[in-house]
SEFI-556600 format. One record per atom (N, C-alpha, C, O, CB): x, y, z; residue in one letter; atom name. Coordinates in steps of 0.02 Angstrom, whole numbers, plus 50000, padded with zeros to 5 digits. Atoms other than C-alpha are relative to their C-alpha. Glycine has a CB too. Layout:
! residues N
+-------+-------+-------+--------+-------+
|    c1 |    c2 |    c3 | residu | atome |
+-------+-------+-------+--------+-------+
|     X |     Y |     Z |      A |    CA |
...
+-------+-------+-------+--------+-------+
//
This chain:
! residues 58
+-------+-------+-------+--------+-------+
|    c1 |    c2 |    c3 | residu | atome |
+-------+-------+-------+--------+-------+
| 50042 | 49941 | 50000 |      X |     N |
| 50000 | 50000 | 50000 |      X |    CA |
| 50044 | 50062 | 50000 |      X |     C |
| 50097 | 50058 | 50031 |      X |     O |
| 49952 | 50000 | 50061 |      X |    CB |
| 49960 | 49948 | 50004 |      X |     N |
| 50068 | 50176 | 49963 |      X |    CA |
| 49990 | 50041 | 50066 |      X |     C |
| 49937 | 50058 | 50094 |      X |     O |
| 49987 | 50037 | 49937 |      X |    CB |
| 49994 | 49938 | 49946 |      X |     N |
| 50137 | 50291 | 50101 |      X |    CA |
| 49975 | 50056 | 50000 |      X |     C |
| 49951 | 50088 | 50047 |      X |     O |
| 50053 | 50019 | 50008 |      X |    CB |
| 50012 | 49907 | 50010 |      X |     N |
| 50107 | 50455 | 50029 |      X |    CA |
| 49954 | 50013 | 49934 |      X |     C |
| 49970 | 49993 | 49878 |      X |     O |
| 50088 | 50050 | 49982 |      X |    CB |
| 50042 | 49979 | 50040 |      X |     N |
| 49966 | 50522 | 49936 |      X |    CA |
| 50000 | 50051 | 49953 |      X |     C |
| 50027 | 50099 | 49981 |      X |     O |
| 49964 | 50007 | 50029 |      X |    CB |
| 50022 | 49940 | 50052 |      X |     N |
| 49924 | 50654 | 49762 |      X |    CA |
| 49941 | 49998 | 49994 |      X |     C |
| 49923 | 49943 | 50013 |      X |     O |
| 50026 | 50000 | 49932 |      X |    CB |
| 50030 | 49961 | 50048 |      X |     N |
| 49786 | 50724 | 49689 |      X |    CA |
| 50006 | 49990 | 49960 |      X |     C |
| 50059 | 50000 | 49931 |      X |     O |
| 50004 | 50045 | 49994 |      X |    CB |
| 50006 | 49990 | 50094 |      X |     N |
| 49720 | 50689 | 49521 |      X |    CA |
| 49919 | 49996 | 50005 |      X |     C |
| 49871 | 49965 | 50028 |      X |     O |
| 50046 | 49919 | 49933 |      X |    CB |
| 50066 | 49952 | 50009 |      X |     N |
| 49594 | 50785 | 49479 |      X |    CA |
| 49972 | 49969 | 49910 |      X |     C |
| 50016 | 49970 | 49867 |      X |     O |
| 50030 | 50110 | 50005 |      X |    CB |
| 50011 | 50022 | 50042 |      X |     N |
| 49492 | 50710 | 49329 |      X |    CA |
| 49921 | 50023 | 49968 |      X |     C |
| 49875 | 49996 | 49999 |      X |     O |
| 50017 | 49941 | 50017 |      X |    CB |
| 50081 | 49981 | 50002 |      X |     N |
| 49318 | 50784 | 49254 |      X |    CA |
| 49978 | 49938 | 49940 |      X |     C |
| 50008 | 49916 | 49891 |      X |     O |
| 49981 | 50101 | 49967 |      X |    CB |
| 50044 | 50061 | 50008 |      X |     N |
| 49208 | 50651 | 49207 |      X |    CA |
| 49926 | 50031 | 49983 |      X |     C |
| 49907 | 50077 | 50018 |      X |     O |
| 49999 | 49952 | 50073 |      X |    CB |
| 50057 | 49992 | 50001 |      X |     N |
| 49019 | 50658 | 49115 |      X |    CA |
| 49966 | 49980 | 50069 |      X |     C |
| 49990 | 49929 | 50093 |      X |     O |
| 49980 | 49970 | 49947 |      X |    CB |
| 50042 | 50013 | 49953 |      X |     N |
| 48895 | 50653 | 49265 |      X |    CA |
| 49987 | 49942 | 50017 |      X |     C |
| 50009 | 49907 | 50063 |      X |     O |
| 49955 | 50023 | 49992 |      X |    CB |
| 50029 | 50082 | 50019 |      X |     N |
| 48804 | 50500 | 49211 |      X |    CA |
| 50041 | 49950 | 50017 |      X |     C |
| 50025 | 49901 | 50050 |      X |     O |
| 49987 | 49985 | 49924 |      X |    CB |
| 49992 | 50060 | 49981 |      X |     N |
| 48941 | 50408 | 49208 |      X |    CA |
| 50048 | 49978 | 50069 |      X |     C |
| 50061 | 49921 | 50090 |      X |     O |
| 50023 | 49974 | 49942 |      X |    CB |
| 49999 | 49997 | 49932 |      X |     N |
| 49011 | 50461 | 49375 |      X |    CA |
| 49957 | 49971 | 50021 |      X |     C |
| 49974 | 49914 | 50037 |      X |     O |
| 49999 | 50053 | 50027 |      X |    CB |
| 50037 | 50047 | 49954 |      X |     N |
| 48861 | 50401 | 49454 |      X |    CA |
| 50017 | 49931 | 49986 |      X |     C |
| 50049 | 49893 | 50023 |      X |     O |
| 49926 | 50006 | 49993 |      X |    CB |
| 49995 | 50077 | 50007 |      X |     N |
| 48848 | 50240 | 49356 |      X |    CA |
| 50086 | 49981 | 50025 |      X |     C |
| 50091 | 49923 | 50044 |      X |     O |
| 49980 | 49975 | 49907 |      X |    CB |
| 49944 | 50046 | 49978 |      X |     N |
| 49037 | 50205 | 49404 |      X |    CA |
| 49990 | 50006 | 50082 |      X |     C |
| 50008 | 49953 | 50108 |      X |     O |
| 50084 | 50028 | 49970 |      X |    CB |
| 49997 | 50001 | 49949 |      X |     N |
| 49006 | 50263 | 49591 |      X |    CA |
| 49960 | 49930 | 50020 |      X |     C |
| 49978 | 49887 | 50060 |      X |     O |
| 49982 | 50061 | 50021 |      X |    CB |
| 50053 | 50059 | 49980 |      X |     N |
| 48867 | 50135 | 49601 |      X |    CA |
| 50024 | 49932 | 49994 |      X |     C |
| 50027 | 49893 | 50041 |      X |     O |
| 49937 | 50002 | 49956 |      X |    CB |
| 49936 | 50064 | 50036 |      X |     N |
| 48973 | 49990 | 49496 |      X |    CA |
| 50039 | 49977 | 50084 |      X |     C |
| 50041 | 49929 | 50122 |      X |     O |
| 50087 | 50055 | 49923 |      X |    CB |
| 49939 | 50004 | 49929 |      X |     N |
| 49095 | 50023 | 49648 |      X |    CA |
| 49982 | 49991 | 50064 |      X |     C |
| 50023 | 49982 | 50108 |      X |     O |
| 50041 | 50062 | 50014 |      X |    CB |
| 50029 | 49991 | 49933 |      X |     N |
| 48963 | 50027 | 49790 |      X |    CA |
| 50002 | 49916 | 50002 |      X |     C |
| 50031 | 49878 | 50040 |      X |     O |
| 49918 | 50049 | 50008 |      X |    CB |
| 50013 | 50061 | 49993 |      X |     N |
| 48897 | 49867 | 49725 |      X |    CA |
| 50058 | 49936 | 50019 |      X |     C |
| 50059 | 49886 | 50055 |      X |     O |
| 49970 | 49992 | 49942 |      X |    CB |
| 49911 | 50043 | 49990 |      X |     N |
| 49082 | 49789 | 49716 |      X |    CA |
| 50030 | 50006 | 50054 |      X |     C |
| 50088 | 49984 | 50059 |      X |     O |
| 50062 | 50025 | 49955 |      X |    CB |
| 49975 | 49987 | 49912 |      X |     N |
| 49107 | 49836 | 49905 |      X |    CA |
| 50050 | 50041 | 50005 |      X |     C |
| 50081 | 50047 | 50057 |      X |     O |
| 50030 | 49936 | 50042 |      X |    CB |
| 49905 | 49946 | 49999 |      X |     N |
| 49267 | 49970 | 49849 |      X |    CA |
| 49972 | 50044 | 49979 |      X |     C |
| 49918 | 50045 | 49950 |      X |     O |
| 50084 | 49984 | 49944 |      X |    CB |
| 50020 | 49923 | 50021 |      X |     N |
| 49275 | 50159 | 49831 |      X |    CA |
| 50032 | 50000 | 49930 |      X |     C |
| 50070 | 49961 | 49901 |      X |     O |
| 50034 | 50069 | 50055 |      X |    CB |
| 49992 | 49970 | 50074 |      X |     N |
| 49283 | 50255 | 49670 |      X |    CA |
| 50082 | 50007 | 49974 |      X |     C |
| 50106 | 50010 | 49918 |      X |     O |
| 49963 | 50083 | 49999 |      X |    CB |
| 49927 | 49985 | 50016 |      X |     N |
| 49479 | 50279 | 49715 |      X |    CA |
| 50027 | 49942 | 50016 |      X |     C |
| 50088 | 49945 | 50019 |      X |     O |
| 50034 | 50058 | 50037 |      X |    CB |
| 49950 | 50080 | 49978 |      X |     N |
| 49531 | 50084 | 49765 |      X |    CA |
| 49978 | 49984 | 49929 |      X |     C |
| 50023 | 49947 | 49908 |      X |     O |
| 49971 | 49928 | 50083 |      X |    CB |
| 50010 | 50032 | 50062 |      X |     N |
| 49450 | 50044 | 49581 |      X |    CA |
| 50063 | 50067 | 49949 |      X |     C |
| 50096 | 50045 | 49902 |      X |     O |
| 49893 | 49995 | 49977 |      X |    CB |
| 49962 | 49996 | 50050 |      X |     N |
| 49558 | 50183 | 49496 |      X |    CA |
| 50067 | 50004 | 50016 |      X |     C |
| 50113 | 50017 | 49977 |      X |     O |
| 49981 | 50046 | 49964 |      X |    CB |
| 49917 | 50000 | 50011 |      X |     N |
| 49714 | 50172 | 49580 |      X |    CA |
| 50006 | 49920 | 49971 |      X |     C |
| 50060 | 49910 | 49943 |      X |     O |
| 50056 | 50017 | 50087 |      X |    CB |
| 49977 | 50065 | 50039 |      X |     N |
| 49703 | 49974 | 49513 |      X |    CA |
| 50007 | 50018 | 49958 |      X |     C |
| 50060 | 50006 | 49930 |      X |     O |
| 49969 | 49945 | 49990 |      X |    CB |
| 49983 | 50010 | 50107 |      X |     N |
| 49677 | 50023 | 49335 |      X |    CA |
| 50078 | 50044 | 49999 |      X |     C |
| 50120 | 50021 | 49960 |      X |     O |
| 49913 | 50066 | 49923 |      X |    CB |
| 49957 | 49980 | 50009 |      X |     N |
| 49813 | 50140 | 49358 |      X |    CA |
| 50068 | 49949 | 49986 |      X |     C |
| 50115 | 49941 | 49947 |      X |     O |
| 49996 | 50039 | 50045 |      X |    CB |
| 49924 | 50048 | 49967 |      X |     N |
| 49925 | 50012 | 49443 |      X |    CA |
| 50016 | 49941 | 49906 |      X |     C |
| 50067 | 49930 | 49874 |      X |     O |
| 49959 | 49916 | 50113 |      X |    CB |
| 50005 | 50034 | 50056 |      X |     N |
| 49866 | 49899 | 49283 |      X |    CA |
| 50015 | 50020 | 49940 |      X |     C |
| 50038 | 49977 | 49903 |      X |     O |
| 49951 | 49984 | 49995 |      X |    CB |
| 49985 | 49976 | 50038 |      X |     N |
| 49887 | 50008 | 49159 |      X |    CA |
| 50092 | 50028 | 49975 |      X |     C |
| 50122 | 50038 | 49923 |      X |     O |
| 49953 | 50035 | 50013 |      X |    CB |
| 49923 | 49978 | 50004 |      X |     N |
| 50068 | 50062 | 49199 |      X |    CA |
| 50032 | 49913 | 50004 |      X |     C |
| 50090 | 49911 | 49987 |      X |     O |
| 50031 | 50064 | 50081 |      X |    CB |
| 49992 | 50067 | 49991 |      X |     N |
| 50087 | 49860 | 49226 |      X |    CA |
| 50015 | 49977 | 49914 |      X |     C |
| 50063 | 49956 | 49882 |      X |     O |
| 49928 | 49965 | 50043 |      X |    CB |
| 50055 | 50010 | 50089 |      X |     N |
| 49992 | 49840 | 49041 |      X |    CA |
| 50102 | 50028 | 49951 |      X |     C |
| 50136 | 50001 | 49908 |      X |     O |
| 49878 | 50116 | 49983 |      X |    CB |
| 49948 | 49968 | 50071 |      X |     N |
| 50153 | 49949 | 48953 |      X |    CA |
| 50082 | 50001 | 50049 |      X |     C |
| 50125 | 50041 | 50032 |      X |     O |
| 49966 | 50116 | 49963 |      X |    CB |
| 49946 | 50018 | 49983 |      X |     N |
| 50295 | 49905 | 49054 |      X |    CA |
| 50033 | 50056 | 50058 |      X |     C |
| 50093 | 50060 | 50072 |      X |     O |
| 50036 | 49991 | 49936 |      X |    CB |
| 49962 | 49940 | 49977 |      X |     N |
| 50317 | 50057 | 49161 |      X |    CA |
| 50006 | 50017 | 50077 |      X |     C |
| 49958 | 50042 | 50108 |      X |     O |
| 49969 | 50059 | 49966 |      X |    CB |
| 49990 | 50031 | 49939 |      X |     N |
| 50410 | 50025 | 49338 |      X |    CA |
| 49985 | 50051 | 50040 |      X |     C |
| 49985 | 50097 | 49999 |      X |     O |
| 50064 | 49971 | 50012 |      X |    CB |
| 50007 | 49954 | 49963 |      X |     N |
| 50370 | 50156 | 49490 |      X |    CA |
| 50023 | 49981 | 50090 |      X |     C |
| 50017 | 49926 | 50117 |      X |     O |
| 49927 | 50019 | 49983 |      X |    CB |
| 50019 | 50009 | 49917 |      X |     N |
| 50391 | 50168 | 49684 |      X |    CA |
| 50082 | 49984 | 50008 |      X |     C |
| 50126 | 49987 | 49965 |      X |     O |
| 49930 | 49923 | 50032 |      X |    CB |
| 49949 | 50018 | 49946 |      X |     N |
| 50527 | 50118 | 49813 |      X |    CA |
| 50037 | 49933 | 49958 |      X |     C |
| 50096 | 49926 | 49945 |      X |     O |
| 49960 | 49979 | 50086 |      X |    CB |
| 49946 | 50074 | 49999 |      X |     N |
| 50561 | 49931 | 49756 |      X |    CA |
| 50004 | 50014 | 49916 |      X |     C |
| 50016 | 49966 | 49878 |      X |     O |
| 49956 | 49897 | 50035 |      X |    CB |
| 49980 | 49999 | 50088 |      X |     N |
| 50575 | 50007 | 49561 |      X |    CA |
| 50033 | 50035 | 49996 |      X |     C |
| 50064 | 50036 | 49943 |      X |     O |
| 49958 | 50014 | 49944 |      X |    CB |
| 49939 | 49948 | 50028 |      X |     N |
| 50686 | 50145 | 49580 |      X |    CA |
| 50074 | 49967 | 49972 |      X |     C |
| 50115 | 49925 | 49990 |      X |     O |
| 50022 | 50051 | 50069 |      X |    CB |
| 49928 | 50012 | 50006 |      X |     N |
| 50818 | 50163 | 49467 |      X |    CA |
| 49962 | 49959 | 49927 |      X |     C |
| 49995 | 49955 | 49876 |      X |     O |
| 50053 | 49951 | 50077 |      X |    CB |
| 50015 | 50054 | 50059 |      X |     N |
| 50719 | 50049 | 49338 |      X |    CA |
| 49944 | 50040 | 49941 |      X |     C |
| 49943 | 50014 | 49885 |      X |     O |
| 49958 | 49920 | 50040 |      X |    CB |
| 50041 | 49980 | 50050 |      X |     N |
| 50587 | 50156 | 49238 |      X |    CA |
| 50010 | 50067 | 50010 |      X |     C |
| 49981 | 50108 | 49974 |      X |     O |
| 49930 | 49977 | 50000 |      X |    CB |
+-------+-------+-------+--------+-------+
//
């Protein structure tokens, strides 16, 4: 789990804010444990290393 927290600020249609808040209610996780995964997945997805045990590598 990460130590230290940012801000990312993202504007989103309404609609589908709700429908993803709801997605996420139903799935028992908040709106920000579903996008720091995709994040985590996405930088996973294209090869691109981060954090403490990657320094030095991406």
């Amino acid at each position: 789990m990460e130590t230290k927290t940012a801000r990312l600020t993202v504007l989103i249609d309404p609609d589908k804010k709700e429908a993803f808040e709801q997605l996420c209610a139903r799935q028992d996780q908040t709106a920000s444990q579903v996008v720091r995964q995709l994040i985590r997945d996405y930088l996973a997805k294209h090869g691109v290393s981060y954090g403490r045990d990657d320094a030095g590598r991406g």
